[in-house]
Each structure stands twice: as structure tokens, then as C-alpha cells.
C-alpha distance (Angstrom), angle and dihedral (degrees) to the residues before:
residue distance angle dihedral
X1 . . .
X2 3.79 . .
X3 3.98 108.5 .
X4 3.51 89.5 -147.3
X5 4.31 95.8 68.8
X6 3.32 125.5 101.2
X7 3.58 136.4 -121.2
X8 4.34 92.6 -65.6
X9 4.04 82.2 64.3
X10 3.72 93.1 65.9
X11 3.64 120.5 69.0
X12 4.31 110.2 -118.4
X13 4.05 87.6 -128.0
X14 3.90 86.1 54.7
X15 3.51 92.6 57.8
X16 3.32 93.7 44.3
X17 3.62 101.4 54.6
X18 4.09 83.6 45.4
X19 3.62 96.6 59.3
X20 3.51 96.7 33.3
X21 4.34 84.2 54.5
X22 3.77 89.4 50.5
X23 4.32 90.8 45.4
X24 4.13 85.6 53.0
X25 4.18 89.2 44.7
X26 3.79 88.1 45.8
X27 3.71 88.1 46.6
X28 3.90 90.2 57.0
X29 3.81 99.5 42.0
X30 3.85 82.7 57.1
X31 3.88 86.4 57.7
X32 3.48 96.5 47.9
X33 3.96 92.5 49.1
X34 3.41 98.8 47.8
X35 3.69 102.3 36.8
X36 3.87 87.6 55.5
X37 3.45 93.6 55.4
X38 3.92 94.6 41.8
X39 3.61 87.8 53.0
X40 3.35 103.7 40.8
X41 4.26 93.6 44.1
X42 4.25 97.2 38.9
X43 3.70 113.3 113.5
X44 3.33 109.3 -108.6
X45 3.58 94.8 -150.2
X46 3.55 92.0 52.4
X47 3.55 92.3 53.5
X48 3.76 93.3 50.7
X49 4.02 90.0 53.9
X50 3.77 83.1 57.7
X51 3.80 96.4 46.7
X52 3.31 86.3 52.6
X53 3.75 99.7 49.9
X54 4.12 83.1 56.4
X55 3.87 94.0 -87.9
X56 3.91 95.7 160.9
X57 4.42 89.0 -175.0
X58 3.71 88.9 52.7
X59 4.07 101.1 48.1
X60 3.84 80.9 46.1
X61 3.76 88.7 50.8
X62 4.24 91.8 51.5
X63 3.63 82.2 37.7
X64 3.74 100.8 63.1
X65 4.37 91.2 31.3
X66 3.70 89.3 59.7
X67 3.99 82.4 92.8
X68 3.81 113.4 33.5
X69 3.20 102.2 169.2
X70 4.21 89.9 66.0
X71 3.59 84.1 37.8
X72 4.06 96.4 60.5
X73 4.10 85.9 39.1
X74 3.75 92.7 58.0
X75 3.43 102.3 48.4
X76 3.77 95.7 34.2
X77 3.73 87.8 53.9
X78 3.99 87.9 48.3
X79 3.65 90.7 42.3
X80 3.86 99.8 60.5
X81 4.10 94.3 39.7
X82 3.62 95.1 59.4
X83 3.96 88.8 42.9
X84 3.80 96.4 42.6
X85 3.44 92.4 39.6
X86 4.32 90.2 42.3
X87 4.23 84.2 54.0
X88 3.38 90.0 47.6
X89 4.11 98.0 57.9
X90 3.97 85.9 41.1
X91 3.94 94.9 54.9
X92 3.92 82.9 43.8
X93 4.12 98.1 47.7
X94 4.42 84.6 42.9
X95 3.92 101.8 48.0
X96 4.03 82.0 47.8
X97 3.85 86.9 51.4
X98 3.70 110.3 34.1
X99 4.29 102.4 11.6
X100 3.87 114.9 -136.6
X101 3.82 88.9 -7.2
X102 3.83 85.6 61.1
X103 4.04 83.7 80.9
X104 3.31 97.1 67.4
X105 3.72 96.0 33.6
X106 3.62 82.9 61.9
X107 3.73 104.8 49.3
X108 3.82 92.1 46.6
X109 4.15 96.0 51.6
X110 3.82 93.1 46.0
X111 3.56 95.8 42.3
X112 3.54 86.6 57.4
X113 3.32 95.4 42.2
X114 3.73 107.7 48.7
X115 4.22 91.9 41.8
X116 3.92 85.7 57.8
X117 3.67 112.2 23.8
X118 3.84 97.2 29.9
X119 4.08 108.4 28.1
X120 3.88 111.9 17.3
X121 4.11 101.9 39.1
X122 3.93 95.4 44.8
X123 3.71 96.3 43.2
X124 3.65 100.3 44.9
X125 4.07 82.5 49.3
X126 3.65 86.0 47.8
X127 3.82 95.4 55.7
X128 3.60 97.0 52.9
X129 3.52 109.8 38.0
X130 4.10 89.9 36.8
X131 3.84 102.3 152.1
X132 3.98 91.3 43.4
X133 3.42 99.9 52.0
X134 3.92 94.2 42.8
X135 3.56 91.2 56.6
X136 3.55 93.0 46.6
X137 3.41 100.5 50.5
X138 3.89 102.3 36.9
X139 3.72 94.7 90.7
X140 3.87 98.3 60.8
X141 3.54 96.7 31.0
X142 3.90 85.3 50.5
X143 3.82 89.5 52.9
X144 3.73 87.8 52.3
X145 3.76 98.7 45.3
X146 4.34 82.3 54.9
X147 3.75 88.8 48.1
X148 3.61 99.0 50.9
X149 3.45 98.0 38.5
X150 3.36 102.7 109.8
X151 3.58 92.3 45.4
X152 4.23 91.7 53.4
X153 3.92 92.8 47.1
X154 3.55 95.3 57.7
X155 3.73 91.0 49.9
X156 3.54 95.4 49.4
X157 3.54 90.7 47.1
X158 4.17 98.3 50.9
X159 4.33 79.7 42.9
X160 3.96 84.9 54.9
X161 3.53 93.5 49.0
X162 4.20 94.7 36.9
X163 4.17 78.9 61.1
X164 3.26 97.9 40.1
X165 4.11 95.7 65.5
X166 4.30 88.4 48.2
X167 4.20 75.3 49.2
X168 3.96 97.0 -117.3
X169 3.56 98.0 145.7
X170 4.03 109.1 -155.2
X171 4.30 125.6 -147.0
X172 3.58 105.6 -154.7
X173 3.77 84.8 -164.3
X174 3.57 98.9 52.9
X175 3.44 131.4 123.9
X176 4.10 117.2 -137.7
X177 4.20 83.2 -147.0
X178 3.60 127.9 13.8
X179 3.82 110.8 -116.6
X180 3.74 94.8 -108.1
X181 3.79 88.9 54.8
X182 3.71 91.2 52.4
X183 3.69 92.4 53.9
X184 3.43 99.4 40.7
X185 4.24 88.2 49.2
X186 3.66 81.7 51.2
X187 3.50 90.4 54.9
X188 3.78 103.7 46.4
X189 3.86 84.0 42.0
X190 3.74 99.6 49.9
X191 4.59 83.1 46.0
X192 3.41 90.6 54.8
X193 3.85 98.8 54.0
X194 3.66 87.4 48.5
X195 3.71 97.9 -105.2
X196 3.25 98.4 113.3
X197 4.10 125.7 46.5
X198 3.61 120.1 -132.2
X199 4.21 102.2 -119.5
X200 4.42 74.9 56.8
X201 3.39 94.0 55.1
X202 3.43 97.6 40.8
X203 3.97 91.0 53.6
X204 4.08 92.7 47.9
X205 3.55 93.2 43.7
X206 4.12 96.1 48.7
X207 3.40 87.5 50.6
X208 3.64 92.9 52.2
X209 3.88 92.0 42.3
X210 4.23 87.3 63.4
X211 3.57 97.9 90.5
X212 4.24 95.3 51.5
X213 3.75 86.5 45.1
X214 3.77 126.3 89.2
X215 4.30 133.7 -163.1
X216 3.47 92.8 -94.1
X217 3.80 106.3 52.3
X218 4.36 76.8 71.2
X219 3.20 116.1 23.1
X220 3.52 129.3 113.8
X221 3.66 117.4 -101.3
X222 3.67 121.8 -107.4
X223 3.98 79.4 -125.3
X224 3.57 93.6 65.1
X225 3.94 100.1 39.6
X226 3.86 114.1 118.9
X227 3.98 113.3 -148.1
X228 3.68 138.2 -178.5
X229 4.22 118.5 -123.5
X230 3.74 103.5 -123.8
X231 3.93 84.5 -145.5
X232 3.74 90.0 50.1
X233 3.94 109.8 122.3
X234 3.91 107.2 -103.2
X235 3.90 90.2 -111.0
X236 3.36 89.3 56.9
X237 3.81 97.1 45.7
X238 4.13 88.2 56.9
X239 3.59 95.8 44.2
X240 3.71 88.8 51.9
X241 3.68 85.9 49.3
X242 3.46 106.1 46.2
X243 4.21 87.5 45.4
X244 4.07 88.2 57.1
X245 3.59 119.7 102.0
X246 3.64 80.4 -150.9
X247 3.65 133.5 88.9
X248 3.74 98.9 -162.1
X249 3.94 122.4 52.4
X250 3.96 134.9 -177.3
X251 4.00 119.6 -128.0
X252 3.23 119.2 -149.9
X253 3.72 132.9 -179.3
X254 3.84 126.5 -148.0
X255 3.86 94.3 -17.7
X256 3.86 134.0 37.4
X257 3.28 92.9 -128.7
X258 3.75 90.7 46.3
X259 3.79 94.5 89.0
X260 3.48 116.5 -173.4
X261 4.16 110.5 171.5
X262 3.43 140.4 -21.2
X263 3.80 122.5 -114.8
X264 3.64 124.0 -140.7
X265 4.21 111.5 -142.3
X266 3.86 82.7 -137.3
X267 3.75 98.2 46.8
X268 3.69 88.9 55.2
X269 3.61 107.6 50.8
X270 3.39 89.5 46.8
X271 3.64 92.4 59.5
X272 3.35 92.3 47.1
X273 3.78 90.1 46.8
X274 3.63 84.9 55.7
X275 3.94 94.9 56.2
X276 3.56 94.9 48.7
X277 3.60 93.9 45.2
X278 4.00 83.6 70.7
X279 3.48 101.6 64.0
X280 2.80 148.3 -158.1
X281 3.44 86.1 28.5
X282 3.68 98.2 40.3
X283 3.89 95.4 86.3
X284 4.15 89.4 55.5
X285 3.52 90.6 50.1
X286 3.75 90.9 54.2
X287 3.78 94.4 73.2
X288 3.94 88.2 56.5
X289 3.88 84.5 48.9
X290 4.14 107.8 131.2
X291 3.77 117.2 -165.2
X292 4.00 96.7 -163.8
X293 3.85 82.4 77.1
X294 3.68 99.3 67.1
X295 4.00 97.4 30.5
X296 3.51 115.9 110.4
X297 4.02 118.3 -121.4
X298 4.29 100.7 -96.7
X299 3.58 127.9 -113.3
X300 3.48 122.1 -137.2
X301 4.03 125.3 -177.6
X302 3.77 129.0 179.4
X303 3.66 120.4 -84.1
X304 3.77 91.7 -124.2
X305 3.34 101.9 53.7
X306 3.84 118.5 117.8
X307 3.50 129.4 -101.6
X308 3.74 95.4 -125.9
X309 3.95 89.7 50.2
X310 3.95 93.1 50.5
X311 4.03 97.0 45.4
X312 4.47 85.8 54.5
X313 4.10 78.8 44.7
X314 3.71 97.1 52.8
X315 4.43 93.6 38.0
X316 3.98 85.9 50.8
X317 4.24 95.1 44.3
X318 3.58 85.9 38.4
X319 3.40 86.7 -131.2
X320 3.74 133.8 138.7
X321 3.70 101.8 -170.8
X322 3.98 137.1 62.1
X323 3.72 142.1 172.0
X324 4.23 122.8 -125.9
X325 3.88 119.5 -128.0
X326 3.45 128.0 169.4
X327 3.90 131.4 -147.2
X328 4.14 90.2 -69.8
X329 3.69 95.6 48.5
X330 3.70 94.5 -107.4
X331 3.81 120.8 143.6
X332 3.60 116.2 -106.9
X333 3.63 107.6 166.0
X334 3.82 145.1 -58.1
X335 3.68 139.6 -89.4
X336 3.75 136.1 -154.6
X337 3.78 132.9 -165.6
X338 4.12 82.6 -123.2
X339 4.02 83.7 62.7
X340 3.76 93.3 54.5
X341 3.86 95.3 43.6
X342 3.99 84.5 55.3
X343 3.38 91.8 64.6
X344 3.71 90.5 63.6
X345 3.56 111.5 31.4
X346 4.13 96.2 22.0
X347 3.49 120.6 -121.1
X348 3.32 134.3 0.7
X349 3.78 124.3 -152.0
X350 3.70 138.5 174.4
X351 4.08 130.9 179.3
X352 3.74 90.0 -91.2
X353 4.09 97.6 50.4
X354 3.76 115.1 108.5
X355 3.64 113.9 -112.1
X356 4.02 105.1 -106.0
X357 3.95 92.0 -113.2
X358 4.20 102.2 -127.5
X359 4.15 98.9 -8.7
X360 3.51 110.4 167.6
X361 3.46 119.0 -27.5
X362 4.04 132.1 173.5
X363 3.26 130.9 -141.6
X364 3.91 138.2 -142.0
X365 3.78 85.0 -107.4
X366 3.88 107.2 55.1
X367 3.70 86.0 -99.8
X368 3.46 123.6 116.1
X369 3.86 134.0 -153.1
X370 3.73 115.2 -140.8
X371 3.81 139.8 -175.4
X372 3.69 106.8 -117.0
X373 3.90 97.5 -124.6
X374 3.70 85.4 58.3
X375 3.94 101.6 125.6
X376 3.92 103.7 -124.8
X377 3.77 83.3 -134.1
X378 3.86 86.1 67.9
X379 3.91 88.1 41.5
X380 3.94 90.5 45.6
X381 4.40 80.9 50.8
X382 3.50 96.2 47.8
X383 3.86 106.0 43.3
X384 3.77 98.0 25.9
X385 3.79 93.8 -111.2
X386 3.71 138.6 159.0
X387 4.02 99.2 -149.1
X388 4.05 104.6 161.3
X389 4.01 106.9 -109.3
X390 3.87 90.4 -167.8
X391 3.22 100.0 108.5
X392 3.41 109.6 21.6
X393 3.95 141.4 32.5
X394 3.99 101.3 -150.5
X395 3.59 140.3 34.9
X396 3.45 99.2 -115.5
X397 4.51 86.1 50.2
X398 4.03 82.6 52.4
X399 3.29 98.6 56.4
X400 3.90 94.6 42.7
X401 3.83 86.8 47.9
X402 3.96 95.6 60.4
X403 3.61 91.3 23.7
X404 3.72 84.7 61.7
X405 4.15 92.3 -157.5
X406 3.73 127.2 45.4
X407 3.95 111.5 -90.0
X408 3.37 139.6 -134.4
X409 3.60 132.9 -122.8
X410 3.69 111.1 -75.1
X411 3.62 99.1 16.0
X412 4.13 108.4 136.6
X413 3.78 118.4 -137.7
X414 4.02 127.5 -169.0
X415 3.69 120.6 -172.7
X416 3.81 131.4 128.3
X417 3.40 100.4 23.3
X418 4.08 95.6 -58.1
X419 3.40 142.5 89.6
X420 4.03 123.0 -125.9
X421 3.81 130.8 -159.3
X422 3.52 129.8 -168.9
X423 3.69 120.1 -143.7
X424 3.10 109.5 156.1
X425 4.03 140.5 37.2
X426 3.51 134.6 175.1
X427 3.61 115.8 -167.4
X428 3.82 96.9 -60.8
X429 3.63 99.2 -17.4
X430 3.98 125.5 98.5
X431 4.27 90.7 -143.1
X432 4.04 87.3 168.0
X433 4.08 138.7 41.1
X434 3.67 147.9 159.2
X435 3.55 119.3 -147.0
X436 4.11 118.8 -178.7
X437 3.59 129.2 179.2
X438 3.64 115.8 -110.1
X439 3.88 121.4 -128.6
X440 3.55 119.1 -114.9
């Protein structure tokens, strides 16, 4: 047949059965683009709700996304057959049509017809009605993925070994982001378009945060632990007690850091109680009264053990209270189940807490003043701030971190994008700051 004729040269039926081939291939190369984008953009979650509920298309569709990267080979492979071979019967059908011109012909009409019919329509379906379409098309595209496998594994393994001699070592098993990362990306994504309020964020991001966070980033510091004198007259002991804003105290004998027990608020008055009750003699025997035989036995736990790890700990001791050693054995502080809860929800108070003396507070500025054992997580909560807690828990450790010294009052310090003041200093201690923003 001369290429040069014109449409009389080429039987109707012919170019019939050509366009009607390059329809079905269009048809296909819409399946391929939209089912990779469906199954590569469907929540996952959502689709195991469904599998749940007895969805057979969406336990196909986790089924067949448990291993992307064959996924993506399949249907690419599929993808660019039916296209190459679509292009190939339209070139064919125009050069029969229009001669040399036919090229061109060609290259316009399928352009236009694979961006539109086979790219644009079916992915832009595919993006809003995810889910659906994923479960809809996991069964074929499943069957296709099986059918091609053999095909798609010895690509990936000549790509693995292409990489390997430029030294790009490949994990077939790896994960481009680590499911926490996804969620908390999600998070900070779905916050900054609004969707999302801040106090929510905060709470689903703390609780994500448990695992990378360890006893000591929130315990209380030995410093600031009350205890009870074993050798303390009993009066003494309950006064001390009843004055506490807290319900569980350490006993130590000889030395602070010698702790012995902890005392329950409870436990004691009810010994006491108990004394009294037997009167008149009660009030003798109160003088002989020894606290080491109500104290429960303490519990310490490493200081780098996570937060996640201690919160299981305290639910399966039933317990709600813990002392902090590090590697030597030496107290360092305490922790309470209270402390790890504040990391999610923020914090707690009751009518017998001690007002935090100085917190967080803003100023008329933008700046803020803050007390230097503030935790710069707490800062980073309140203000909205990313302040790097690498190297340092507090405010006041920041600032001696980059200072590289320990300041005095008044000295000025800029370094990651804020400004820090130091008011006040106690001995060693940086008890009061003022951090601002700087402009851009």
C-alpha cells in the first residue's frame, strides 16, 4: 500500500479496528494512571477500617500496597506498553492517511489524547475519590502486578545493580518516612491549614514525642525533692506531711540522697489515726512512732529510660511515683506518672499544687520572660517555637550550652534566631530570662 494515499487507500473496517485498538489502549493507560495514584494516595487507615468491616476490594487494596515498589513496576511497565504501543498504531493509521505529514499528525492527536483522556481525567478522579477507586481497581491491577512479576523483578534487580556501581545502595524494605514522621507531618500540616487547633496538636504530638523522650528531660530535680528525716520526731513527720502539696514523699536516713522509702500522705494519717484511736495511751505511743514501717519499698528507674517505657512501667506496678538514678547509682531526681501525662495534655493542677513561681509569661513586646528551669519543650508549647532541645532540657541549660560559660545578669545572647536576656542569677543558676524573637 503506497504511504503516500489518502484516506480511499485504506479500507473503512481498517480504520475502524485502528481507532477502536487505540480507544481500548487509551482505556488501559487511564487504568494504569489512575490506579497508581489511587493506590499510592488512599489512606491506609481508612482502608483498614473497611477491611475490617468485610470490605473484600479494600483488604485486596492493602494487600497488593504491602510492596510498592513491585506495585509502581507493574503498572509503570503496563502503563508505557499500552501507550508506546497506542503511539505506535496512531503513527501507523496517520502515515497511511496523510504520508510523511502523518508523523506529526500523530504526535499532536496522541499527545492530546493521552494528557487528557489517559493522565489528567483519571488522576484528578483518583485524588478525590482515593479509597473508592483503590478498592475498585485492586483486583485487576493485582492480577497484573502477578503477571508481570517476573518481568518487574528483573528490572529492579539490573536497577539495583546499575546503582550499586555509582555506590547507591537500595533497601527494598525501606520506608521513605518512618510512620511517626508521617503522622506527625500530617499533623503540623493539617495545623497549619487551620484544621487542626493548636492545644490538638500539641496533645497528638506529645504523645507521639514519648518514645524519643527519656526520665530526665521531666523529672523533678533532686534540688527540688521534698523528703521526710526518718529520725524526725513523729509530730514533725505529720506536720511536714500535712504542709506538702504532695501526696507522696521520700525518707531518707542519714543522707538526702540516702533514700530509704517513700511515704504515702494516706498511709500515714491513718497510722497515726490508728494510735490515737487507742487512747489514752495513743498520744505516748506517738513518740515511739517509726515511719520506715509504713513506707513503701522505693522504685528507682534509669534516667534514660523513655517516657513511653516508664508510663507501661508505672500502669503495670500500679504505681504513680519513681525515683531518678543515673549510670553510678546517684539520685538525680524523681518522676511521677502526673509528669508524663503533662507532656500530653499540659499541665495538670489541683488546689494543693504550688503555683509555678514566674512560668511563662508574655510581654507587651512579643518577648517573653521565663524561669530558667522552664523546659524549652514547654517554651516551644507555649509560644509556638522551634528552639533546638538537642542539647539541652531548659532554657537556662540552652543558653549555658551556646553561651559556653555561665552568664551574668544582663549579658545579651543571640543564637537561633532569638534573643536571650539574663535577669536573674543565683549562685550558678540562671532563675530568670527574656527571650524575644528576632525580626527577619
Amino acid at each position: 500500500m503506497d504511504p503516500s494515499g489518502d484516506a480511499t487507500s485504506l479500507p473503512i473496517v481498517m480504520i475502524g479496528l485502528f481507532a477502536a485498538s487505540i480507544l481500548l489502549l487509551l482505556v488501559l493507560s487511564a487504568l494504569f494512571s489512575g490506579s497508581e495514584t489511587a493506590l499510592t494516595t488512599a489512606s491506609r487507615g481508612k482502608l483498614h477500617s473497611m477491611a475490617e468491616r468485610g470490605d473484600a476490594g479494600a483488604e485486596r487494596a492493602l494487600k497488593i500496597t504491602d510492596d510498592k515498589e513491585r506495585l509502581i513496576g507493574a503498572i509503570l511497565l503496563g502503563n508505557n506498553l499500552v501507550n508506546i504501543l497506542a503511539a505506535a498504531l496512531a503513527t501507523s493509521l496517520f502515515t497511511r492517511l496523510y504520508g510523511e505529514s502523518g508523523v506529526a499528525v500523530a504526535t499532536l492527536v496522541m499527545t492530546a489524547l493521552v494528557l487528557v483522556f489517559a493522565e489528567v481525567l483519571p488522576k484528578t478522579y483518583a485524588i478525590t475519590n482515593a479509597e473508592r477507586m483503590a478498592r475498585g481497581v485492586a483486583g485487576p491491577i493485582g492480577l497484573v502486578t502477578r503477571l508481570l512479576a517476573p518481568i518487574v523483578n528483573a528490572v529492579r534487580a539490573f536497577v539495583r545493580a546499575l546503582l550499586g556501581v555509582f555506590g547507591v545502595q537500595t533497601d527494598p524494605q525501606a520506608r521513605f518516612l518512618a510512620f511517626q514522621e508521617e503522622i506527625a507531618g500530617a499533623i503540623a500540616l493539617h495545623h497549619s491549614e487551620g484544621a487542626v487547633e493548636k492545644a490538638d496538636r500539641d496533645r497528638l504530638l506529645g504523645a507521639l514525642d514519648l518514645g524519643q523522650r527519656q526520665v530526665q528531660e521531666v523529672m523533678m530535680h533532686r534540688r527540688d525533692i521534698e523528703t521526710i528525716d526518718a529520725d524526725a520526731p513523729a509530730g514533725e513527720i505529720l506536720e511536714q506531711a500535712l504542709n506538702s502539696p504532695y501526696t507522696r514523699l521520700p525518707i531518707y536516713k542519714d543522707d538526702p540522697e540516702n533514700i530509704i522509702g517513700v511515704v504515702h500522705a494516706k498511709d500515714l494519717s491513718r497510722a497515726i489515726a490508728a494510735l490515737l484511736r487507742e487512747a489514752p495511751s495513743g498520744a505516748d505511743r506517738l513518740a515511739d512512732f517509726d515511719i520506715t514501717r509504713i513506707a513503701m519499698e522505693p522504685y528507682f528507674v534509669p534516667e534514660t529510660t523513655p517516657l513511653d517505657d516508664q508510663m507501661r512501667e508505672f500502669l503495670r506496678r500500679k504505681a504513680h511515683f519513681a525515683l531518678v538514678v543515673d549510670e553510678y547509682g546517684a539520685l538525680q531526681g524523681l518522676i511521677t506518672l502526673e509528669d508524663i501525662l503533662e507532656e500530653i495534655v499540659g499541665d495538670i493542677s489541683d488546689e494543693h499544687d504550688l503555683a509555678t513561681p514566674g512560668g511563662v509569661e508574655l510581654q507587651p513586646d512579643g518577648a517573653v520572660e521565663v524561669e530558667g528551669v522552664v523546659t524549652i519543650r514547654d517554651l516551644n508549647r507555649a509560644c509556638d517555637w522551634q528552639l533546638p532541645d538537642e542539647e539541652a532540657n531548659t532554657v537556662a541549660g540552652l543558653v549555658i550550652h551556646e553561651a559556653q560559660t555561665i552568664p551574668t545578669e544582663g549579658q545579651v545572647f543571640s543564637f537561633h534566631g532569638f534573643r536571650f536576656e539574663v535577669l536573674e542569677r543565683d549562685n550558678n543558676r540562671l532563675t530568670r530570662l527574656r527571650v524575644r524573637r528576632l525580626i527577619d
